[in-house]
Residue frames as qw, qx, qy, qz and C-alpha x, y, z in Angstrom:
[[0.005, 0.215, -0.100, 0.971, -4.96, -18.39, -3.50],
 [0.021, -0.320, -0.712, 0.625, -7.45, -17.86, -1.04],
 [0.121, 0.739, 0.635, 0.189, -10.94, -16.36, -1.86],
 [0.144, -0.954, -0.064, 0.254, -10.14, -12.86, 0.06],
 [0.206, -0.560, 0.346, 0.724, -6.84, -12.51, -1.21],
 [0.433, 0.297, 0.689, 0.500, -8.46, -12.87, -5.03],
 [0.047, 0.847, 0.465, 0.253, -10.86, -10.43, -3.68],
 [0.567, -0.662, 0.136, 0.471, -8.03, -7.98, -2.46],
 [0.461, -0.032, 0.588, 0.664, -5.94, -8.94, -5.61],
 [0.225, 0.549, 0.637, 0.492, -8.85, -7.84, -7.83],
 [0.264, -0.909, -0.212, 0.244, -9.86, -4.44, -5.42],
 [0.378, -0.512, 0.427, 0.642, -5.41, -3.58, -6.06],
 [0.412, 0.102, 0.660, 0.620, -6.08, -4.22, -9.93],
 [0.083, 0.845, 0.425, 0.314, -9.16, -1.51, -10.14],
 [0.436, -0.825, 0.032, 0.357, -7.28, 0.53, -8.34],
 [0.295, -0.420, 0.420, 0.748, -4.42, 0.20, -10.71],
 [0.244, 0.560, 0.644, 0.460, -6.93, 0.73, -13.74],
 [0.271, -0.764, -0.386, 0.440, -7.81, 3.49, -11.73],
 [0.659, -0.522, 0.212, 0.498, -4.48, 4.89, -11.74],
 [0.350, 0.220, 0.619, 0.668, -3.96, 4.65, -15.55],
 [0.115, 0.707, 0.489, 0.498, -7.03, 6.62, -16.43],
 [0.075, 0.869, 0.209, 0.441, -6.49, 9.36, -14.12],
 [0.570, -0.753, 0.103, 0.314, -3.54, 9.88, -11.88],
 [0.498, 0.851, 0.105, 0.132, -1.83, 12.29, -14.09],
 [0.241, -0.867, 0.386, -0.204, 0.70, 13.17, -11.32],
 [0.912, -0.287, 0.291, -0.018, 2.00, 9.52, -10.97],
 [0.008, 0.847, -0.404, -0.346, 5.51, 9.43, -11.81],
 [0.378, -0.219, 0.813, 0.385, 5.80, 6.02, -13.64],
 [0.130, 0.180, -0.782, -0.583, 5.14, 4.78, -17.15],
 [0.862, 0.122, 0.094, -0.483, 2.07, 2.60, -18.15],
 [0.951, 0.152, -0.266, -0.030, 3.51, -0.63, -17.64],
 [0.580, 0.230, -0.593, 0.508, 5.91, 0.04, -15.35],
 [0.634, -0.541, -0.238, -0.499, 4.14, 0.39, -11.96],
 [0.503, 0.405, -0.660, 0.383, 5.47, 0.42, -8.66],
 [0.648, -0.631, -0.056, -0.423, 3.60, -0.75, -5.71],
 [0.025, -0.432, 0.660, -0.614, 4.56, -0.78, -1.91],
 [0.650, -0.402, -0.593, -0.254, 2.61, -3.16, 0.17],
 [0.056, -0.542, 0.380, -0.748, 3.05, -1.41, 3.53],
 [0.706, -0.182, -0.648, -0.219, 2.18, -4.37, 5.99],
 [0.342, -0.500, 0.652, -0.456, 2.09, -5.13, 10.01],
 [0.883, -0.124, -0.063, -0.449, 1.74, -8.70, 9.58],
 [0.523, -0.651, 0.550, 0.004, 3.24, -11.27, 11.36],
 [0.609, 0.133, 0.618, 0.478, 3.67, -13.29, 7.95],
 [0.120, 0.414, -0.291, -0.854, 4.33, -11.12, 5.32],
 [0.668, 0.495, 0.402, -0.383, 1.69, -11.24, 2.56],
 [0.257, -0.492, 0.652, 0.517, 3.52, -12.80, 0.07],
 [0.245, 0.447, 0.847, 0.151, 0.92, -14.60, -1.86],
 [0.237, 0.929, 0.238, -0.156, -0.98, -11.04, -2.40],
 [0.267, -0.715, 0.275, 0.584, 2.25, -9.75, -2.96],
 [0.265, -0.360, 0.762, 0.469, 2.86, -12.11, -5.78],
 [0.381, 0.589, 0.709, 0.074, -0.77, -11.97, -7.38],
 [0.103, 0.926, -0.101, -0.348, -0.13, -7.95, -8.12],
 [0.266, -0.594, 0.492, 0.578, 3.61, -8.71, -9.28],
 [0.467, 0.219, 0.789, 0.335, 1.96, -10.95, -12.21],
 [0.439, 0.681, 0.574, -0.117, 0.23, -8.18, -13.66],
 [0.635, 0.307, 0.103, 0.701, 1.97, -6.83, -16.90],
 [0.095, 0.888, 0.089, 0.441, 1.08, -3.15, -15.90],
 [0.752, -0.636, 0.111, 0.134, 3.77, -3.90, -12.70],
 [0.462, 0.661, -0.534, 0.253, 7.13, -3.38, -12.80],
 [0.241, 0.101, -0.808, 0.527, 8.10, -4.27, -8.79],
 [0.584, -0.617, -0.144, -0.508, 6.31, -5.03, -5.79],
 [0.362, 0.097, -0.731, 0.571, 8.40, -4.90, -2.65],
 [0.707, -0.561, -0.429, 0.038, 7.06, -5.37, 1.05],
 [0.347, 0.334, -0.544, 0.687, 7.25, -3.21, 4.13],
 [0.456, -0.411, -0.707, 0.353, 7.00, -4.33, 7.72],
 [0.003, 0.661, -0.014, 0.750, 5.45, -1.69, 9.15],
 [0.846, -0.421, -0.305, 0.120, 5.75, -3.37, 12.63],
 [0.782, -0.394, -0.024, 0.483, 9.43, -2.84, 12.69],
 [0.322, -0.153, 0.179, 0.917, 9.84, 0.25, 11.00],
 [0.165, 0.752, 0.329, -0.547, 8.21, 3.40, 9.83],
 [0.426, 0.427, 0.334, 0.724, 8.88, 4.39, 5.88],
 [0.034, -0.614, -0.179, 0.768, 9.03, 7.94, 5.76],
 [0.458, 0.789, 0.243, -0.329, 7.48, 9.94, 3.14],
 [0.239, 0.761, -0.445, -0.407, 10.73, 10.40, 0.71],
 [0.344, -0.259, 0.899, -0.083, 10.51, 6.23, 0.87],
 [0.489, 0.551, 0.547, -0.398, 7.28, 6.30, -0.36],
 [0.286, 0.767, -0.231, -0.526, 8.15, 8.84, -3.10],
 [0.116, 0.215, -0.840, -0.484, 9.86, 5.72, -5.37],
 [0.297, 0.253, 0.879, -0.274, 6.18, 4.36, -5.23],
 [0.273, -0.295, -0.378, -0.834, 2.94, 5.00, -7.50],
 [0.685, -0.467, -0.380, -0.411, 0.63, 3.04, -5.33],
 [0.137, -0.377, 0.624, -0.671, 1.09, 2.56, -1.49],
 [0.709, -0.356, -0.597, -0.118, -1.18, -1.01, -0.13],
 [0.170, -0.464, 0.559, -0.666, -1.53, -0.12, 3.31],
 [0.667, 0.043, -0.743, -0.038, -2.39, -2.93, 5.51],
 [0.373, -0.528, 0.573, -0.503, -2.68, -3.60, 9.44],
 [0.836, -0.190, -0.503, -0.110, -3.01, -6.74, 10.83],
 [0.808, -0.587, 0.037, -0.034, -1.26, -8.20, 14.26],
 [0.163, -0.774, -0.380, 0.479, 0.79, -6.73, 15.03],
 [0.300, 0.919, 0.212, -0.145, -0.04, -2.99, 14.76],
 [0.393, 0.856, -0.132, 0.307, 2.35, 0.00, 13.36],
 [0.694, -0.286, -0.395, 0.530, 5.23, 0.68, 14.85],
 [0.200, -0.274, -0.374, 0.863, 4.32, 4.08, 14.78],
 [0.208, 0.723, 0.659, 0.007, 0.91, 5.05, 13.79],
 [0.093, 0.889, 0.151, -0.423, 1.29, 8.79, 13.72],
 [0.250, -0.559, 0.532, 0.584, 4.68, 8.98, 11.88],
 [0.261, 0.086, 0.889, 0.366, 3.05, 6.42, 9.45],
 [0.226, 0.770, 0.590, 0.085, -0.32, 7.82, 8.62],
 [0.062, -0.853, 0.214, 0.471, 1.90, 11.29, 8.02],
 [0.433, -0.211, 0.838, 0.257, 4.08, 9.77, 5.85],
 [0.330, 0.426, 0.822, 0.185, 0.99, 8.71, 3.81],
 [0.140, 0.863, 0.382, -0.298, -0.48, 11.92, 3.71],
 [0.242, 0.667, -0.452, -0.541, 2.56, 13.83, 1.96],
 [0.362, -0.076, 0.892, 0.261, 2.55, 10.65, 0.02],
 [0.259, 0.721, 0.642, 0.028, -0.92, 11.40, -1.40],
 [0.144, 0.929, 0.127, -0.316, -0.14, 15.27, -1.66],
 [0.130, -0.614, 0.523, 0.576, 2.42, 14.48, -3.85],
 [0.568, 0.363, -0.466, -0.574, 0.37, 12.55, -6.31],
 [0.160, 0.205, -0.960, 0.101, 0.73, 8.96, -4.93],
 [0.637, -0.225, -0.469, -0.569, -2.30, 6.55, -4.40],
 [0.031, -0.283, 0.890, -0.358, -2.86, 4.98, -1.45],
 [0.766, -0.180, -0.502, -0.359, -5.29, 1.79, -0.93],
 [0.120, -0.180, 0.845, -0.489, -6.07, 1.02, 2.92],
 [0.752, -0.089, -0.362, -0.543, -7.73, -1.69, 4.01],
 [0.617, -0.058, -0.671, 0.406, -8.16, -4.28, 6.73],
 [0.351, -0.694, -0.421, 0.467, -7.71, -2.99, 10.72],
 [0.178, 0.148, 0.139, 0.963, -6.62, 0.67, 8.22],
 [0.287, -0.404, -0.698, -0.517, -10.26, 1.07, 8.20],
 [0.609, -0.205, -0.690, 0.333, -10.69, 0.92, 11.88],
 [0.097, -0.773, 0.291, -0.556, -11.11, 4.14, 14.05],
 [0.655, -0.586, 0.012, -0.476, -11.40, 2.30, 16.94],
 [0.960, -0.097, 0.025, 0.262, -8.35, 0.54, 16.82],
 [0.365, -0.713, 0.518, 0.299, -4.68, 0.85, 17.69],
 [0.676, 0.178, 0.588, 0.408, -4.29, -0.81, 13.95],
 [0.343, 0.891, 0.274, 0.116, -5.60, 2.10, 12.39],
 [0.636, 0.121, 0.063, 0.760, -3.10, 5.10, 11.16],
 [0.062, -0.838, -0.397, 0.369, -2.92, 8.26, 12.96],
 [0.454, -0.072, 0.150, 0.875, -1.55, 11.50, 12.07],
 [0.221, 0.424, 0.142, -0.867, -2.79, 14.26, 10.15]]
C-alpha cells in the first residue's frame, strides 16, 4: 500500500469514527457500514477499496465508475458514506452527480470528497446545486 493511499485509508477511517459518534440519521448498524467509493478513474481503486473493506466497522464496499455512469440519488440511499473521487477521466456528468450528492447528504448520508473533488477550477470537480 502506497503512502497516500494509507493516508486516504486513515482520512475514510476518521471519517467513519466520525460517523459512529454523531450521524444519528445514518441508516446502518455499528458494524455494519456501507461505503460507496464513487470513482472516475481509469483503474479502479481497488487497493483503497480493499484497505476500508478490512475494517470490522464495514459491512461492504462496492465501486462506482463515475466516468461511465451517473448514480442517482435513490442509488446512493443503500449507502452510509459516499468516497467521492475524480481523477482522469472526469464525471460523466458533473451536474447530475454533484445533485445526486446533495439529496444524498440531505438525507443523512456522509459524503468524503477529495482529490480533483476539491478543485473549482476543474472539469473534475462536481457541479450542481
Amino acid at each position: 500500500m502506497t503512502r497516500m493511499t494509507r493516508k486516504i485509508a486513515t482520512f475514510v477511517v476518521l471519517m467513519l469514527v466520525a460517523l459512529c459518534a454523531f450521524a444519528g440519521a445514518a441508516s446502518a448498524s455499528p458494524g455494519a457500514y456501507n461505503v460507496l467509493i464513487a470513482h472516475s478513474n481509469a483503474e479502479p481503486p481497488t487497493t483503497f477499496r480493499n484497505a476500508i473493506a478490512a475494517f470490522p466497522d464495514v459491512a461492504r464496499v462496492d465501486l462506482f465508475d463515475t466516468s461511465s455512469g451517473t448514480p442517482t440519488a435513490a442509488q446512493l440511499e443503500a449507502y452510509d458514506l459516499v468516497v467521492s473521487q475524480s481523477g482522469d477521466p472526469a464525471y460523466q456528468d458533473q451536474t447530475a452527480y454533484g445533485n445526486a450528492l446533495a439529496d444524498f447528504y440531505d438525507h443523512g448520508g456522509v459524503v468524503i470528497q477529495y482529490a480533483w473533488d476539491n478543485d473549482i477550477n476543474s472539469d473534475y470537480a462536481p457541479l450542481g446545486r
